[in-house]
N, C-alpha and C positions, 0 to 999 in steps of 0.2 A: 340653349335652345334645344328645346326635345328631337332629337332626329325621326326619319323616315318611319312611319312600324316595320317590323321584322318580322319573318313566320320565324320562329324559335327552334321551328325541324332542321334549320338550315338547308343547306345547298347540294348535300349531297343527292338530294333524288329530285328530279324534276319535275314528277309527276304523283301525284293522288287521287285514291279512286275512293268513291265515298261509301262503296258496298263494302270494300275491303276493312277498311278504315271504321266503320260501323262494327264491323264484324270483329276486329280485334281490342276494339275499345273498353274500356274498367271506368268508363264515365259514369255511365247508370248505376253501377253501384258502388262507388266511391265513396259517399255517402256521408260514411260512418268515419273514416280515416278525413276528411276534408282539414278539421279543424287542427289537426295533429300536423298535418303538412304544412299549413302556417307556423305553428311552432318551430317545426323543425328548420324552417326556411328560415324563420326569428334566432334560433338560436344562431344557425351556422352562420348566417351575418354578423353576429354577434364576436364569435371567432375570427370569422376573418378580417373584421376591423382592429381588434385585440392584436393579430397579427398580421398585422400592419400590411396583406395582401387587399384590403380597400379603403378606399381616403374616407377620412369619418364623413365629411358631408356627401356623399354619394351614399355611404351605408346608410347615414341617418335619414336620407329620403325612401330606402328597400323599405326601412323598419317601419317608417312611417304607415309606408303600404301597409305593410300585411299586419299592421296593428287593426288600421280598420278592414283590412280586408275582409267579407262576408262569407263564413264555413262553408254555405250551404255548396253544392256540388254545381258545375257551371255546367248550362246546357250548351251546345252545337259540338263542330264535329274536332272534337278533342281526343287520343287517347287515352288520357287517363287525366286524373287530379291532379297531379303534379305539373303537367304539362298548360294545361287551363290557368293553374295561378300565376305560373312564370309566363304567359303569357298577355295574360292579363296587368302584368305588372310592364309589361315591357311595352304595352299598349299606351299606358297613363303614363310611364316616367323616360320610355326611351331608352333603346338597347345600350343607351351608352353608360346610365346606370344601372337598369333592371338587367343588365345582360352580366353583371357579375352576382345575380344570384345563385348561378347551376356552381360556380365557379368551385372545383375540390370535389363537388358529391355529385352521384348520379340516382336516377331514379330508384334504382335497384337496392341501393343503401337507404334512400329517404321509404319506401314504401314496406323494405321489413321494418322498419324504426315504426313506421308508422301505424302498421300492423300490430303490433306488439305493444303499442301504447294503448290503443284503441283493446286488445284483448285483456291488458293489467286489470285495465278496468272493470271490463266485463266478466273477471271472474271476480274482484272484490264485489260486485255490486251481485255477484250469485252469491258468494259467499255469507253476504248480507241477508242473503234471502232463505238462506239456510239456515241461518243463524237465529230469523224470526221465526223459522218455522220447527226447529230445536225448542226454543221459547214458549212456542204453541203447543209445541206433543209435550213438553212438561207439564205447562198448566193444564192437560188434562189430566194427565196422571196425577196432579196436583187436587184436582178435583173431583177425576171419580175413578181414583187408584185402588180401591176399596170392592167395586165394583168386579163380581165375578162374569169374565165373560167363557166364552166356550172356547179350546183354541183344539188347530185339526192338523193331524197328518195326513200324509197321503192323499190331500184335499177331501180330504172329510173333515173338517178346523186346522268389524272381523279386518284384517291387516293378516298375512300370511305369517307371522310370526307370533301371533297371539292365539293360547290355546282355547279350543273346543271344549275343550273334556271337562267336565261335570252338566254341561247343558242337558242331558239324557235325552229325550226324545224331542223335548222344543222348550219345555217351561222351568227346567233344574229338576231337584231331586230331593228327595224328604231323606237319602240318606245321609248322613255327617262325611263328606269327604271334601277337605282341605281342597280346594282349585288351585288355587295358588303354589302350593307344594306340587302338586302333580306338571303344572304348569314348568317349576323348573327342575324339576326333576327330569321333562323334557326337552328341555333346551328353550322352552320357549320365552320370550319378557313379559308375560304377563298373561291374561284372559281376557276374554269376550265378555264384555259386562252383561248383552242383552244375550239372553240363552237361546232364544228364537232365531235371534243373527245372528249366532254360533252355530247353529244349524242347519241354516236354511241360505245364507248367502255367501255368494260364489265370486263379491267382489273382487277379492283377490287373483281368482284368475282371471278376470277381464284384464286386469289392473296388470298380473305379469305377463302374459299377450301383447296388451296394447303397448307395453316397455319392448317386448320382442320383435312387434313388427315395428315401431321406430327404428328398431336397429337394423332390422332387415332390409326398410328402408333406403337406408346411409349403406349395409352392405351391396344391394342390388343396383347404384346408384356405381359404386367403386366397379363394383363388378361390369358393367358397363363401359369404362370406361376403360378397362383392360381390356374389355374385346373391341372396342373401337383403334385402342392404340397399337393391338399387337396385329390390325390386319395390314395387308400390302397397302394400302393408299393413304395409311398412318406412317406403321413402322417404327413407333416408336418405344415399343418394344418386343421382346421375346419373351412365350409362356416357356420355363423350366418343363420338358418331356414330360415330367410325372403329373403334371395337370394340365395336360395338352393330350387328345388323339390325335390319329391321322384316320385318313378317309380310307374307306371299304373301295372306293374306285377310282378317287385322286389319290396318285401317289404324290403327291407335293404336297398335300395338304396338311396344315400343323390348326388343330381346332384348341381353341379354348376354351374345353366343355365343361371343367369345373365352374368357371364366370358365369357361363350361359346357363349353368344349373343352379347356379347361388341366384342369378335375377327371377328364377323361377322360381324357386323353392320362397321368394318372397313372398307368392301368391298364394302360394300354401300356407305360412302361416298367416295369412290376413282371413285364408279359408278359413281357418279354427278358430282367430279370434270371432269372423263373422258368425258361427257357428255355435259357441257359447254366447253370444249376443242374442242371437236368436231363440236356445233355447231357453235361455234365464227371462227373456222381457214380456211375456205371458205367464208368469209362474206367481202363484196365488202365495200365502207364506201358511206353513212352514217349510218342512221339509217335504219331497217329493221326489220320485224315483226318477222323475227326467233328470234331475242332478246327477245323476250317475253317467249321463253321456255326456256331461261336460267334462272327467276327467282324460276321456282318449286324448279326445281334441288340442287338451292342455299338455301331456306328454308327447302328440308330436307335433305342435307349436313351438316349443320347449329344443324336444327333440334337432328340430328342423335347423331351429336357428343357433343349437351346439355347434353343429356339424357343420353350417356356412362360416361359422366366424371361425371355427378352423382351419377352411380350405381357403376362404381368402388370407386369412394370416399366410399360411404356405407358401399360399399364391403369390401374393406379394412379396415376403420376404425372397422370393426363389427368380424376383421378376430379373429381368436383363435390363439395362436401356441401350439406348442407339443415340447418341449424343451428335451423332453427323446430322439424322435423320431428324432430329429435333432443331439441331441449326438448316437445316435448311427449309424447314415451318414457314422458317421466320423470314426467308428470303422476300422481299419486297412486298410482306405483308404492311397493314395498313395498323399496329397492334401500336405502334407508338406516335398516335394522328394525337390522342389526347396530349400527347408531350410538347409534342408540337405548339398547339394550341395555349398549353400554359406559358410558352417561353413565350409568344406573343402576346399575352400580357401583362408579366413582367418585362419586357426589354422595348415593346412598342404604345403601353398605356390605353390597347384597344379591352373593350370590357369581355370575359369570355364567349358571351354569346356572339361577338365580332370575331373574336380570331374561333371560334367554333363555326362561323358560316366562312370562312375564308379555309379554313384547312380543306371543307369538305367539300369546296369548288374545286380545289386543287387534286384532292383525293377522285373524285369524277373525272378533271382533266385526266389523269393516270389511268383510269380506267379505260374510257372513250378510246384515248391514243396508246392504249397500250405501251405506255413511258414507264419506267419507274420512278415510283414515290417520290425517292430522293431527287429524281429529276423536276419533275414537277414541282415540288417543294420552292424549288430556286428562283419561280414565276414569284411568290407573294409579295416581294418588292413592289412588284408592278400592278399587287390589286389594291394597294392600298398607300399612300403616301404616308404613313404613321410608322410602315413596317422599315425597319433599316437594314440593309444590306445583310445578304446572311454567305457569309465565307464557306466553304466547303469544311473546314472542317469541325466547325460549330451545328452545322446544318448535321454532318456524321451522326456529333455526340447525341445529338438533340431525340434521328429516331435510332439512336443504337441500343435495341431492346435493356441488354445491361448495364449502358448508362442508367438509363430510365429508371429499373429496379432499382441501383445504387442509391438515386434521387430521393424514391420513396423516405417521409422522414412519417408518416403517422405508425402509432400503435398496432401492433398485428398485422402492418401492409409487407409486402414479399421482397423489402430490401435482405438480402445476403446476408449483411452484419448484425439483423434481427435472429438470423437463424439460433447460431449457437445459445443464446441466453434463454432465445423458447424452447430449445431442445431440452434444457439443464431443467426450466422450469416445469415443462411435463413429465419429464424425468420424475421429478420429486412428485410430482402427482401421483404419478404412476406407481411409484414406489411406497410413498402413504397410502394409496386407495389398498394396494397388494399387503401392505399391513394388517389392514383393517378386514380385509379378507381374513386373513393369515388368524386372527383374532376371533373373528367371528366363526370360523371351522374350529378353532383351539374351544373355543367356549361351548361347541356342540359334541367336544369329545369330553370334554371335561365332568359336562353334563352325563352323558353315558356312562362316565367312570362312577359319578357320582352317585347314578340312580345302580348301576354293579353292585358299589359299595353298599349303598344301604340295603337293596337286596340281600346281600351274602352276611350283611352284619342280620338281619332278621334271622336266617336259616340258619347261623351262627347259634342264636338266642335260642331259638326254636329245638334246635340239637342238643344246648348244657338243658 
């Protein structure tokens, strides 16, 4: 018999405001990921019956669901998609089945999955449209290739390692010079087929930019989280003196002004990419002398983000921890509630979304009375008849943060004994990518030796 409905938010917060709630909602435009988040829910029931964490006739009623369940995006007051299905499932089938759908994943894993499904797509179906439209500028050329038109400089009528040179002002050149030779005679892998966009487009700097500030991105992101950790109310580490000031008027003060300068210089090069964006997306073809203010922009874009991923390297390599200051984070923090909640359903047969609203009654009681966790913890016998007895020192292992890690048994999760085998593994990464570097500078000298060579072999000739 289908139990009680459940809000799915559980227990930990008593109250909901519907301004708020509105406000921080991804219902209205969910939209497009809906249908992907059934999948996703499809598959992972899928696994967890496989692995024997759900009785097949409970998973076979989830699957049921969300086979018919309907993509389209649910209206009221939900936050997000994710939240609307599993609730809606929990509505028709009863927390005590639908409450092992959240069971292993969270929103934050289902909704990049889900993102990234929804985007596969949406670039094969551009790419499609690319591809027709390839299709199309052939068949004209196919049909009135013959066809002399006008073409302009200076509006009067490409991959960074494919060469330019022989395109001459936009259209080639009536005289006999080999491209191809010149080509590697420069280091480059080949040429521009179309001589117009050999001359006239600047994709490739967009294209090394937008590679820049991705990474600047992920640096300003780190670099953040060094100045969060190394100040007093973290502690959880020290900046190395050489990428730390002190204050003009606090003498105590130890600043981490390389970090603070690397989150900014992010800005900078997203200026430059914005900047060649801007001057390229009104530019008529051919060539045109605004292209000359796209290259500042690109050398200190370029520039910008040499210079951060060196000081964070430093940064970091030079960092200190504070290993006291980090265990005591962890002091009667609330970081091992989800641990909790799984050991309740393996050991008590409640579905997650039950020991998920029972942890986080518990997790309030803590609060409220000011107890600790583990204290509180010792009540759930008493909220539920299913749960059994929990010993003190079961109850320990359960939220002992490095238990918990130890437990982790998925691919790429932060169990300890995961470390050394990914360390080895990016190692070798790290190591073939540095080859292929190593390779790719060898082949640009090579080049230079070789176009030397045949230089000095002409002047040779030229001299007998």
């Amino acid at each position: 018999m289908r139990g009680e409905p459940l809000d799915i938010r559980g227990k930990r917060l008593k109250r909901s405001n519907e301004s708020a709630t509105g406000f921080t909602s991804s219902i209205g435009f969910d939209a497009p990921i809906a249908r992907h988040v059934i999948r996703i829910n499809t598959a992972h029931m899928l696994t967890l019956i496989r692995g024997g964490e759900v009785k097949k006739g409970i998973g076979a009623e989830c699957l049921k669901f969300l086979l018919e369940a309907a993509p389209e995006t649910t209206t009221g007051q939900f936050e997000d998609i994710h939240q609307a299905i599993e609730q809606s499932a929990v509505d028709r089938l009863g927390v005590e089945k639908a409450g092992f759908l959240n069971l292993g994943k969270s929103r934050n894993d289902q909704v990049a999955s889900a993102i990234r499904m929804e985007l596969r797509e949406r670039i094969i179906l551009l790419l499609t449209r690319v591809n027709l439209l390839q299709e199309s500028l052939l068949g004209v050329v196919k049909r009135d290739g013959r066809t002399v038109i006008p073409g302009f400089t200076h509006l009067q009528h490409e991959r960074v390692n494919l060469s330019p040179m022989g395109a001459a002002a936009l259209a080639g050149t009536s005289v006999n010079i080999d491209r191809r030779l010149i080509a590697s005679l420069l280091g480059f892998t080949g040429i521009i087929d179309n001589s117009m966009d050999a001359v006239s487009s600047r994709d490739f700097a967009v294209e090394a930019l937008s590679s820049c500030e991705m990474l600047m991105i992920e640096l300003s992101r780190i670099a953040e989280e060094i100045i969060l950790w190394s100040s007093k109310e973290f502690g959880f580490v020290e900046v190395a003196d050489e990428y730390a000031a002190s204050s003009s008027i606090m003498p105590q003060k130890k600043n981490p002004v390389t970090a603070e300068l690397v989150r900014a210089k992010c800005g900078s090069v997203l200026g430059s990419l914005q900047a060649v964006c801007t001057i390229l997306k009104g530019l008529p073809y051919s060539y045109n002398l605004d292209l000359q203010e796209v290259t500042p922009h690109l050398w200190a874009g370029l520039a910008n983000t040499q210079r951060s991923v060196e000081i964070i390297d430093g940064t970091i390599s030079t960092l200190i921890f504070n290993p006291k200051a980090l265990s005591r984070s962890m002091e009667g923090d609330y970081s091992t509630a989800t641990s909790l909640a799984n050991y309740l359903v393996k050991s008590s047969g409640l579905s997650f979304r039950e020991a998920h609203s029972l942890v986080g009654e518990v997790v309030r009681k803590s609060v409220e009375e000011a107890i600790p966790f583990f204290e509180a913890a010792r009540e759930l016998p008493n909220l539920s008849k299913k749960i059994p007895p929990l010993d003190e020192k079961t109850l320990q292992s359960i939220l002992d943060p490095t238990a918990l890690l130890k437990s982790i048994v998925t691919a790429g999760g932060a169990n300890p004994q995961f470390i050394p085998g990914g360390v080895e593994r990016r190692l070798r990464l790290v190591h073939r990518n540095r080859s292929r570097l190593a390779k790719l500078e060898g082949d640009l000298k090579l080049a230079e030796l070789s176009l030397l060579r045949n230089a000095n072999s002409l002047l040779g000739e030229v001299r007998n």
